[in-house]
C-alpha positions as CSV (number, residue, x, y, z in Angstrom):
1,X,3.9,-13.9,8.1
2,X,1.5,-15.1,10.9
3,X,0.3,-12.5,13.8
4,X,2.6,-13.8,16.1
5,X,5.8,-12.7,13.9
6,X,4.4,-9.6,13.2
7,X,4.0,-8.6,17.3
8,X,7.6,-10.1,17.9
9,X,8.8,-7.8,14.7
10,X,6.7,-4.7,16.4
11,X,8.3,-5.4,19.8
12,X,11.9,-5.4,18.3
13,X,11.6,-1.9,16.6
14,X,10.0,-0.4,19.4
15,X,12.3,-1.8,21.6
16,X,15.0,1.1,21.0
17,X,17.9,-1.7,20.9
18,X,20.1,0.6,18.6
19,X,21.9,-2.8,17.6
20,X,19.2,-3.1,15.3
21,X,20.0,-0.2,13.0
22,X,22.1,-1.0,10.3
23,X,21.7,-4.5,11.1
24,X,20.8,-7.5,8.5
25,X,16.8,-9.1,8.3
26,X,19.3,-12.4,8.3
27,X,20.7,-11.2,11.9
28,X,18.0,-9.8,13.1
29,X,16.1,-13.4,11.9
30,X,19.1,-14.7,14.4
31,X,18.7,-12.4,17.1
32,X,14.7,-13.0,17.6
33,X,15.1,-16.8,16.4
34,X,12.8,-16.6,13.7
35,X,13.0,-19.8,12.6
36,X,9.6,-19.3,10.6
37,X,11.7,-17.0,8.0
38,X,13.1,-19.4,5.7
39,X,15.2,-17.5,3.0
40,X,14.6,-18.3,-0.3
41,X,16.8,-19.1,-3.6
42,X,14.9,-17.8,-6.7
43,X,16.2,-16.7,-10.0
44,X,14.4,-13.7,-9.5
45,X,15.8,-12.6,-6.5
46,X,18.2,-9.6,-7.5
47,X,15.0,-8.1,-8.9
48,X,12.4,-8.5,-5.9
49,X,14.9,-8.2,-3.3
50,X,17.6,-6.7,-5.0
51,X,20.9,-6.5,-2.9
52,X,20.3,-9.4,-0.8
53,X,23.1,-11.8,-1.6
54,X,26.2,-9.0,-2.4
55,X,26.1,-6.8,0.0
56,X,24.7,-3.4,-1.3
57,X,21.4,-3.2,0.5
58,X,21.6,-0.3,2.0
59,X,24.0,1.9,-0.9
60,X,21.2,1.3,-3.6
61,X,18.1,2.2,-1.6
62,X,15.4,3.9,-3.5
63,X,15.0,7.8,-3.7
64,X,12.2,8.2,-6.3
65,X,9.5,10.5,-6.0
66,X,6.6,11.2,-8.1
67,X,6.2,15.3,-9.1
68,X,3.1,15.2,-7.8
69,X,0.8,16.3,-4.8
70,X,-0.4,13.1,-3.4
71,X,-2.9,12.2,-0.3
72,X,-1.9,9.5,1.7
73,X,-5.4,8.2,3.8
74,X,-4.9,6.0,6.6
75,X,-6.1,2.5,6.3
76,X,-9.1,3.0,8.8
77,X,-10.6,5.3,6.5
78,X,-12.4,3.0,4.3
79,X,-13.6,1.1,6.8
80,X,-15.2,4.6,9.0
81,X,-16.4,5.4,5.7
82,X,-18.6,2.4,5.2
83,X,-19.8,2.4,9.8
84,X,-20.0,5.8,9.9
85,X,-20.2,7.9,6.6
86,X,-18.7,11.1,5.5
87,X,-18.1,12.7,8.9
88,X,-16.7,9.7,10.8
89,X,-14.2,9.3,7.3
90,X,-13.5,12.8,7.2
91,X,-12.1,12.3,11.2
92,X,-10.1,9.8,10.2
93,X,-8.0,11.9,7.8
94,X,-6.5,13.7,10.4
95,X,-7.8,17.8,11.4
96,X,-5.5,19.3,9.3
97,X,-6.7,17.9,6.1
98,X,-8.9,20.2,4.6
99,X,-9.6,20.5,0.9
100,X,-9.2,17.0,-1.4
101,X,-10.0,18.6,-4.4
102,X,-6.7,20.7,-3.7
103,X,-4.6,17.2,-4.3
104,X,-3.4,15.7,-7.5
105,X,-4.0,12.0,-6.2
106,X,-5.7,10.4,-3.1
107,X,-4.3,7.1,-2.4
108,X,-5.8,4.8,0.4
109,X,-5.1,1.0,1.4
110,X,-8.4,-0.1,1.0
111,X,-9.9,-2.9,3.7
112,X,-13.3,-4.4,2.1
113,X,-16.0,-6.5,3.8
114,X,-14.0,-10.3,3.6
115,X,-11.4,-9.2,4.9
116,X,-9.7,-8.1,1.9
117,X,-7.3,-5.3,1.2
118,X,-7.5,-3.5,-2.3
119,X,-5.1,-0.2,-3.2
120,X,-7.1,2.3,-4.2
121,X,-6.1,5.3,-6.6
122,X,-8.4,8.2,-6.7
123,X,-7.1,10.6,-9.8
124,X,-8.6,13.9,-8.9
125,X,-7.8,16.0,-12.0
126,X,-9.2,13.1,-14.4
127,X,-12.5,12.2,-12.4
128,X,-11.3,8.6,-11.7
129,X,-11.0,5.9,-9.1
130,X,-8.8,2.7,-10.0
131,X,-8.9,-0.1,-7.7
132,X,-5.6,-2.6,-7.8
133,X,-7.4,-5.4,-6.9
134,X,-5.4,-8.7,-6.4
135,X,-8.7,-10.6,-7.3
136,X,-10.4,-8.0,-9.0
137,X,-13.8,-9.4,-8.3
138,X,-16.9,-7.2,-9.2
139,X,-18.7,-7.7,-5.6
140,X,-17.1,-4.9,-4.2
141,X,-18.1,-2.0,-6.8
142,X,-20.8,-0.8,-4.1
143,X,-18.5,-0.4,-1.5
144,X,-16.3,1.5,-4.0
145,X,-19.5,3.4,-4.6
146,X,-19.5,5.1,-1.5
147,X,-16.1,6.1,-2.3
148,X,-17.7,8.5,-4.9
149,X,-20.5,9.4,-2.3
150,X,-17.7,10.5,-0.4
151,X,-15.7,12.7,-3.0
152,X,-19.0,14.3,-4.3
153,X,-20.0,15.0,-0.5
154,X,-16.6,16.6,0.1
155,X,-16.3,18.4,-3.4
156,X,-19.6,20.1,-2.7
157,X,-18.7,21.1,0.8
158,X,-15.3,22.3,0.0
159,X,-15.6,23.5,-3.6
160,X,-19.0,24.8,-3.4
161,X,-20.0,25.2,-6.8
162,X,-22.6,27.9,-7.9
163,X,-25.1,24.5,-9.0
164,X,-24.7,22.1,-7.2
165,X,-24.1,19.9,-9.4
166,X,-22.4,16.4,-8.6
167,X,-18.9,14.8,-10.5
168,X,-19.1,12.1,-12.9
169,X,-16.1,9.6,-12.1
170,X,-15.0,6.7,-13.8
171,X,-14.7,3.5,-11.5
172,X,-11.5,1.0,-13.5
173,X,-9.7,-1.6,-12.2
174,X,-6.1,-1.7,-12.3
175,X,-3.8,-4.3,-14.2
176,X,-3.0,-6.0,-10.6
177,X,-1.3,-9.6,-10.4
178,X,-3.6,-12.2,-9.2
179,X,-3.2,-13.9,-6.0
180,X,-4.2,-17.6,-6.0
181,X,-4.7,-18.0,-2.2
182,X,-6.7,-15.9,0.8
183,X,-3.6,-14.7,2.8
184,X,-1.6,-12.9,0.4
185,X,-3.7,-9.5,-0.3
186,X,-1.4,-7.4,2.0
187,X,1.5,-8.1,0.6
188,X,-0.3,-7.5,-3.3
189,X,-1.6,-4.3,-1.9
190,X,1.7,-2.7,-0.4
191,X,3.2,-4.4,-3.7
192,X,0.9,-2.6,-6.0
193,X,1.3,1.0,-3.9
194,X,4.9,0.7,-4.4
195,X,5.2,-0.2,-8.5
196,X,2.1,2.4,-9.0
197,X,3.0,5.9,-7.2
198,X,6.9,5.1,-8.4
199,X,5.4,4.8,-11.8
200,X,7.0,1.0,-12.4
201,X,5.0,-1.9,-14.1
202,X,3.4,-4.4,-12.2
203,X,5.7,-7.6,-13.3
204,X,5.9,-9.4,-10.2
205,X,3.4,-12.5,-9.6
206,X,2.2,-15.4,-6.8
207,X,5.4,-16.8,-6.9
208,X,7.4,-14.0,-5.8
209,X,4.8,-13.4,-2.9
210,X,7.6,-14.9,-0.2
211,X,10.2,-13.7,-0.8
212,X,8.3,-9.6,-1.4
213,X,7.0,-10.7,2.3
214,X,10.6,-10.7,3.0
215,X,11.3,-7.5,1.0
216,X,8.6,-5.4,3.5
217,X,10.3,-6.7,6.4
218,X,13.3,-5.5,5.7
219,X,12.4,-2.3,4.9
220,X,10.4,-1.6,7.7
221,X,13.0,-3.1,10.5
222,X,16.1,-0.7,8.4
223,X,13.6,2.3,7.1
224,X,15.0,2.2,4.3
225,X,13.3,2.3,0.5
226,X,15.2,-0.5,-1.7
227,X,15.2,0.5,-5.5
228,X,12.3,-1.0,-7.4
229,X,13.5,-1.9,-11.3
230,X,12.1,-1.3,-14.5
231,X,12.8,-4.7,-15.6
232,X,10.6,-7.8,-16.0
């Protein structure tokens, strides 16, 4: 999806035009004239996109949760981390955020130096940090470093333990699909958020990149959740 879509998709939603709701991404495709959408026949499609050729899209939409307490970060938080350290991160979270140590999970779309988005699971009972990393290359493990800076700098402030002493985490990477291009890491990363925190395996791949594009469009122009299966 090139910029241009995306600021004539933003412009449509926050246009209040109530026609939208409710409303097809092949109408709304009509409506804007996206000709650049071009909707795609796959064998695989009830299971990316499910719904999208009978008519039960928005009956079937997704209502899982996870029974935990999870910290969403916004996606500027990495990148204040790295220009501006703990205090310029710890802004970004948002004033009422206090305590992390008082989650279960932090999770945080993670934009690395390249231009490259990661999704980025920080497991705070089990001292962990697990990057799903569509090329899971190893040049980006001191970046992740200052992730643990971070959590150490914040567990010591908030926690204040009697010595002082600093948490040992484990640094893993995921088991994330590969992409074999440079413009698909968004949609791996949303991808990857989506199969992880609903607990769902990972069995989507390069080839169903177009038509999940689609998928996240959808979603976002209906606000709606469509089911994600257990099936490969």
């Amino acid at each position: 999806m090139d910029q241009q879509l995306i600021l004539d998709v933003i412009e449509l939603v926050s246009s209040g035009d109530e026609s939208v709701v409710g409303t097809s991404l092949q109408e709304i495709s009509e409506k804007m004239n996206l000709s650049r959408i071009n909707y795609i026949q796959s064998d695989r499609q009830n299971i990316i996109f499910p719904g999208l050729f009978n008519g039960t899209l928005f009956q079937s939409f997704s209502r899982n949760c996870i029974d935990q307490l999870i910290l969403s970060l916004p996606p500027v938080f990495f990148k204040d981390l790295v220009r501006g350290g703990f205090d310029k991160a710890t802004k970004s979270m948002g004033a009422t955020i206090k305590n992390l140590f008082f989650y279960d999970k932090v999770i945080t779309p993670t934009h690395l130096e390249g231009n490259h988005w990661t999704f980025t699971v920080v497991n705070i009972k089990s001292r962990s940090i697990t990057l799903y990393d569509s090329i899971k290359s190893s040049i980006y493990e001191d970046q992740i470093n200052l992730l643990v800076e971070f959590l150490n700098h914040a567990y010591l402030k908030y926690e204040k333990p009697v010595d002082d002493q600093r948490l040992e985490w484990s640094l893993n990477f995921g088991e994330s699909p590969l992409q074999n291009n440079t413009s698909d890491c968004g949609v791996f990363t949303c991808t990857n958020a989506r199969h992880v925190l609903l607990g769902k395996p990972l069995y989507y791949t390069q080839e169903d990149a177009p038509l999940l594009r689609h998928r996240i469009t959808f979603e976002i122009l209906n606000n709606v959740l469509l089911p994600t299966p257990d099936i490969s």
